[in-house]
C-alpha positions in Angstrom: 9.7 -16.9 2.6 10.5 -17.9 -0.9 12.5 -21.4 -1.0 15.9 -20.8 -2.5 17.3 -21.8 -5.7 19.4 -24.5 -5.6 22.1 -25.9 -8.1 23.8 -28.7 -8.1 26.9 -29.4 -9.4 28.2 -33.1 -9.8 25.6 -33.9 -6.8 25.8 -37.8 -6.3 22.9 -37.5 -3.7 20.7 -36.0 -5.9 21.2 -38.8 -8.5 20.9 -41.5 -5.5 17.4 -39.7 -4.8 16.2 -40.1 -8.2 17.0 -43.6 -8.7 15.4 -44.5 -5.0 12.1 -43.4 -6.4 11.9 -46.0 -9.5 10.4 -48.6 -7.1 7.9 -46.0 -6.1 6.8 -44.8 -9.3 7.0 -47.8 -10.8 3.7 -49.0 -8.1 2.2 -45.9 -9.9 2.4 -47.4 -13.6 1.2 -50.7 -12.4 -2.2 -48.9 -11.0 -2.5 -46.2 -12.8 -5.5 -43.9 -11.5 -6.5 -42.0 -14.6 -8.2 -45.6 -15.7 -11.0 -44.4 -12.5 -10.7 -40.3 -13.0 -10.1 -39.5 -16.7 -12.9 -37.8 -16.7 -12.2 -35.2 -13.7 -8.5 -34.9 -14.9 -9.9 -33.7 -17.9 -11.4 -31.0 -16.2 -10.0 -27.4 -15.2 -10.0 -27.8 -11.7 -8.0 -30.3 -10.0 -7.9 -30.6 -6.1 -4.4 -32.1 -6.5 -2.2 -30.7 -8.9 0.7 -32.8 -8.4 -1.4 -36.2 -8.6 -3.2 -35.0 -11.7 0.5 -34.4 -13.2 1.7 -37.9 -11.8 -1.3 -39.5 -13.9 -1.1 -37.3 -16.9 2.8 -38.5 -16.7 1.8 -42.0 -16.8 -1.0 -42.3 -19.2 1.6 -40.3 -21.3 3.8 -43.2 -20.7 1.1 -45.8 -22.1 0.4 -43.7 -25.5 3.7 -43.3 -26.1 4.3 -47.2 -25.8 1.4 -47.6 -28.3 2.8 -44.6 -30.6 6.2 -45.9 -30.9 4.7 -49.7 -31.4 2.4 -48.1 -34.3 5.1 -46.2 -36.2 7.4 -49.1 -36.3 4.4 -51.1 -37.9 4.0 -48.5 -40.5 7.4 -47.9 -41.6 7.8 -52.3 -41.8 4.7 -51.6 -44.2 6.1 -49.1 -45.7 9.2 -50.4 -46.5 10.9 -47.0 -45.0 13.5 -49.7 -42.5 14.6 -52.8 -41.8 13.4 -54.3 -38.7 16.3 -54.1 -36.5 16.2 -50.4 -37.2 12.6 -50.2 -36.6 12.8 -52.4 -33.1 16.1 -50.3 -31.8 14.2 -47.0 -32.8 10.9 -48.3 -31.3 12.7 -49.4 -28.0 14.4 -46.2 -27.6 11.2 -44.0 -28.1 9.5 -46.5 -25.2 12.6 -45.8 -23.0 12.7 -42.4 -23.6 8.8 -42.1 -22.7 9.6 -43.5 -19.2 12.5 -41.4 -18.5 10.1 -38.1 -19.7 7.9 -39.4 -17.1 9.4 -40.2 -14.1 12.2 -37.8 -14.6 9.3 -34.9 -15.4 7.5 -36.7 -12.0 10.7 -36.4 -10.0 11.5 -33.0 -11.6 8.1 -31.4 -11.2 6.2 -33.1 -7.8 9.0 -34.6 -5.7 11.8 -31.5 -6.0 9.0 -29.1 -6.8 10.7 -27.7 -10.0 14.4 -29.1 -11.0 15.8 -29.1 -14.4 19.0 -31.5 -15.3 22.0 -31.2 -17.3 24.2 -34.3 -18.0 26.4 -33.1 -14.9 24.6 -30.4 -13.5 20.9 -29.8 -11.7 19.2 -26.4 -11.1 16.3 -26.9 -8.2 13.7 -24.1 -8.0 10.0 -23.0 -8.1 10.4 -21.3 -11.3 11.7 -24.3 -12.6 7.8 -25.6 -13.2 7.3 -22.5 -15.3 9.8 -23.7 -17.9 8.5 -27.2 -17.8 5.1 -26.0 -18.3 5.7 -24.0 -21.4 8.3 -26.3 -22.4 5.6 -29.7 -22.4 3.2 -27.4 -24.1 5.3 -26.6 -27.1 6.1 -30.2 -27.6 2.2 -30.9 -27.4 2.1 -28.9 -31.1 5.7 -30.3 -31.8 4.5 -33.6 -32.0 1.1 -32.6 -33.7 2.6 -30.4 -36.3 5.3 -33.2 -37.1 2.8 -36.1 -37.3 0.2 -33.4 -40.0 3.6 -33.3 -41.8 4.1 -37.0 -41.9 0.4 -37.4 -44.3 2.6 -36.3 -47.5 4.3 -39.6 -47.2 1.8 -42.1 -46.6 -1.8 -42.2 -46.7 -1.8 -45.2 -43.6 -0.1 -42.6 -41.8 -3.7 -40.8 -41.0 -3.2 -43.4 -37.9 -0.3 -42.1 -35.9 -1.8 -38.4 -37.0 -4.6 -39.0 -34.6 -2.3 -41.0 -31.6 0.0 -38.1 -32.0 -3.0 -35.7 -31.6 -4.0 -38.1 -28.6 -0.3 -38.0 -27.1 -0.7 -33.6 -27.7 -3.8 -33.3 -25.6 -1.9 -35.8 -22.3 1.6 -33.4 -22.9 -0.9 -29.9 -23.4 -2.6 -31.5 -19.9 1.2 -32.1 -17.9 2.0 -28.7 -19.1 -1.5 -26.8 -17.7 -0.7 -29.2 -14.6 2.6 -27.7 -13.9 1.9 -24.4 -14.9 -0.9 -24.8 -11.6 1.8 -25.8 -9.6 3.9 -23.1 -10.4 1.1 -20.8 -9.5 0.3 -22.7 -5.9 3.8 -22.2 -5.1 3.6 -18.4 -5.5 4.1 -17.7 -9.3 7.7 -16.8 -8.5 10.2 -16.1 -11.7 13.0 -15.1 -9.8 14.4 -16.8 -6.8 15.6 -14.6 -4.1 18.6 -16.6 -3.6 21.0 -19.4 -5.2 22.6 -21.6 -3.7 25.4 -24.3 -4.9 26.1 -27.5 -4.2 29.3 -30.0 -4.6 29.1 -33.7 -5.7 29.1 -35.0 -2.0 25.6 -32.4 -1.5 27.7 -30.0 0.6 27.2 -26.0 0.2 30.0 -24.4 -1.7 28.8 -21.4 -2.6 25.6 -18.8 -2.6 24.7 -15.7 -4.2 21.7 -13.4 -3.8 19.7 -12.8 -7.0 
């Protein structure tokens, strides 16, 4: 039977479960396993979906530490900021690169398919449809974006190719989750939703 659809409204729990699993993945990031199976994750054919997504989610982690490090140093040369604005943009594209992958881990592997909204969550399958085609877009965002940024500065060649780097890992989580979607039936539309209040009590449900 296809699992239900599930959204939560103001669901306290759900945030509780999320921020229980920092410890966790944070164990991942310290060993990360694509630094032994780069290769095979490279590859079309993964025997576990879910850990080949975990890894692909970390190493993006890494590059974007090293992207946002890089741009900072080019707009110093540059001349484009000051270096206060340069250190709070850098921090904030490194802290944003975490969230992106432990949220997207939490999101994708542990709730199989949830997509949040300030004060809202929607839990379901079809959920890893959207966050496949969404991570592959921003896999040509971010290459598009960094071709763009060559008008301005010839150094600049330099974050084209880390950007290029960072499109392949986000072009990889997205053909990841797109499996997963597939191994958990290719389902679009759930055949039931169900919602849920801040305490993670039922307090409503409608068939699709």
């Amino acid at each position: 039977m296809s699992k239900a659809c599930v959204f939560h409204l103001l669901d306290t729990k759900l945030a509780q479960e999320y921020s229980g699993t920092c410890q966790e993945y944070t164990g991942y990031v310290k060993k990360p396993g694509f630094c032994h199976n780069l290769k095979q994750m490279l590859t079309c054919k993964q025997s576990d979906w879910g850990t080949a997504f975990r890894e692909w989610g970390i190493l993006q982690l890494y590059v974007a530490v090293v992207v946002a490090i890089v741009a900072a140093i080019i707009d110093i040369v540059n001349g484009e900021a000051n270096v206060v604005q340069v250190t709070i943009q850098c921090c904030l594209q490194i802290i944003f690169g975490y969230i992106f992958a432990h949220l997207g881990w939490f999101a994708v592997v542990k709730k199989d398919g949830c997509f949040c909204c300030i004060v809202a969550c929607c839990e379901c399958p079809p959920i890893l449809l959207f966050w496949g085609i969404l991570m592959m877009l921003w896999a040509c965002a971010a290459v598009a974006s960094a071709v763009t940024a060559l008008s301005v500065c010839t150094i600049c060649i330099i974050n084209v190719v880390l950007q290029g780097i960072y499109a392949i890992i986000l072009f990889y989580m997205g053909y990841a989750c797109l499996n997963i979607w597939i191994q958990h039936g290719k389902e679009i539309i759930p055949p039931e939703i169900d919602v849920v209040g801040p305490a993670g009590e039922q307090i409503g449900a409608a068939h699709a």
